[in-house]
Phi, psi and omega in degrees: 000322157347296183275019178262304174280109190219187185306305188297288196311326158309327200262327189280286205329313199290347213266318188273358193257342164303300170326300185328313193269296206316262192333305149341275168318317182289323197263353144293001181273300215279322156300354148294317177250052178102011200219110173284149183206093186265356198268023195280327183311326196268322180278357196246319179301314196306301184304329201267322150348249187328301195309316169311293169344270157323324165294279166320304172300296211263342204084349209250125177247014161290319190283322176295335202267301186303312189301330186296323192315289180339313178299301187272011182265301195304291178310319201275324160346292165316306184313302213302306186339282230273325174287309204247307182261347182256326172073053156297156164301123178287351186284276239310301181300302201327304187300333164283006169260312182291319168290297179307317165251066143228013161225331162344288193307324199277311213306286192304357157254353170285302191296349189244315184275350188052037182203107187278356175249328183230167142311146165302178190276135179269140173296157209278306165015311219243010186267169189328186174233137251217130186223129212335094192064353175231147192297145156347304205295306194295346094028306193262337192290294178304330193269326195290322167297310173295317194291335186293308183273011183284320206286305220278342187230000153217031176246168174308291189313314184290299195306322163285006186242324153326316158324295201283001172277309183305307184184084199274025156282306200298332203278318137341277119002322178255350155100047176250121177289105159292321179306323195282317201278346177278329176267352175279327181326298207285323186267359150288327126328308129009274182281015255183280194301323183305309195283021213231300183282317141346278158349296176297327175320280159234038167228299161320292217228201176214021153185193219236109168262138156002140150026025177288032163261352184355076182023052148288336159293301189292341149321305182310319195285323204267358149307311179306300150279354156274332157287002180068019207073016201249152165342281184297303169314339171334282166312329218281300141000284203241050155286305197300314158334276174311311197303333195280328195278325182307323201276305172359300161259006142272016168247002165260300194280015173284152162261129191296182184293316190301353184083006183270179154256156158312117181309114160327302177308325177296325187312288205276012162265025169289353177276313172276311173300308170330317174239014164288323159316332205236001175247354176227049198189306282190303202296322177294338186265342190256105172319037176338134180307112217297331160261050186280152172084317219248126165261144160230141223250086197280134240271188049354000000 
């Protein structure tokens, strides 16, 4: 087992634990402040889209990185709408974010691309830029951990939008716009996850496939609650992740004492039995913000 750890599985580690920490992050803004957000997966297509998109047409893949943000800020926009001012069921809207964009993306590349599963291919040129082996993004994934709890546990701005996750009568009351502080939540979730699914785009990869998030939002989610919702544990949550997805490929040429390989397949559902494990093991123990899921309805 010895030549399974190694330098390259670390550097694999930080890549696939990147999308992971953006989204994460992002879906702690909007469950501090009171909003399950099952929809980051669905907010990681749109970025991952757009960024493809934007890139390929411009050349550019920072205009491309950006456009993505946007994309997933607009789109998270929509969520807060349906949640927050209509008091839609937030799993309900979430999943309906989701479902939509696993189908948006093929109908507009069929149509632009004649290809309803991928984007053209972008030239490596034009992908993210690379810092010994590791991308810009993850780079930016990491420094976004310290700026989150600085924002969420020592700013004015953190303290209100937490308040209004706990209990937005008292927060109310004390004169914090809960409505407000529930839609900046959500669309800074948005924008977080949108730059997450990017990553997979054009920094992972070189163009935008079906469904390539393969229920990395939902990975993200179940991090978020095995961290309890804090910054840091954040990370640390989908290091672990990324580390359970890294081993994928050097545990496919190991060999058993039998001279077999390991069956691929057990190998990549390892990431997903972790985290139906850490969602049915983990969720009871982890103290969830007491008015999540809960809308609210300010009296007249």
């Amino acid at each position: 087992m010895g030549e399974i750890f190694t330098f390259a599985l670390i550097f694999s580690t930080i890549r696939f634990a990147t999308p992971l920490i953006f989204a994460a992050l992002g879906g702690m803004f909007s469950e501090r402040s009171g909003v399950i957000n099952i929809a980051l997966e669905g907010l990681m297509l749109a970025g991952a889209f757009t960024a493809a998109v934007v890139t390929y047409e411009t050349s550019n893949p920072f205009l491309g990185f950006g456009s993505a943000i946007i994309a997933g800020g607009l789109l998270a926009a929509v969520f807060a709408v349906a949640c927050i001012e209509f008091n839609a069921d937030q799993v309900v809207a979430g999943f309906g974010i989701n479902i939509l964009m696993l189908g948006v993306p093929a109908i507009i590349s069929a149509a632009v691309y004649d290809s309803a599963g991928s984007t053209q291919q972008i030239d490596k040129a034009y992908q993210l830029p690379s810092y010994f082996d590791i991308s810009f993004a993850s780079f930016l994934a990491f420094a976004l951990v310290p700026i989150c709890w600085y924002i969420l546990f020592k700013t004015p701005y953190g303290l209100r939008l937490r308040a209004t996750g706990e209990n937005p009568a008292a927060a109310d009351a004390a004169g914090v716009k809960v409505l407000r502080m529930r839609y900046s939540g959500v669309i800074i979730s948005g924008l977080l996850a949108a730059a997450g699914g990017a990553y997979l785009s054009i920094g992972q990869s070189s163009l935008f496939t079906k469904g390539m998030t393969a229920g990395r939002g939902f990975i993200a989610l179940a991090a978020l609650i095995l961290a309890k919702w804090k910054p840091v544990p954040v990370m640390l949550a989908c290091l672990f992740f990324g580390f359970t997805e890294a081993l994928v490929i050097p545990l496919s040429s190991y060999k058993l004492a039998s001279g077999e390989n390991i069956p691929v397949q057990f190998i990549q559902i390892i990431p997903y039995v972790l985290t139906i494990i850490v969602l049915a093991g983990f969720i009871g123990l982890s103290r969830a913000p007491k008015a999540l899921g809960i809308p609210y309805i300010k009296e007249k």
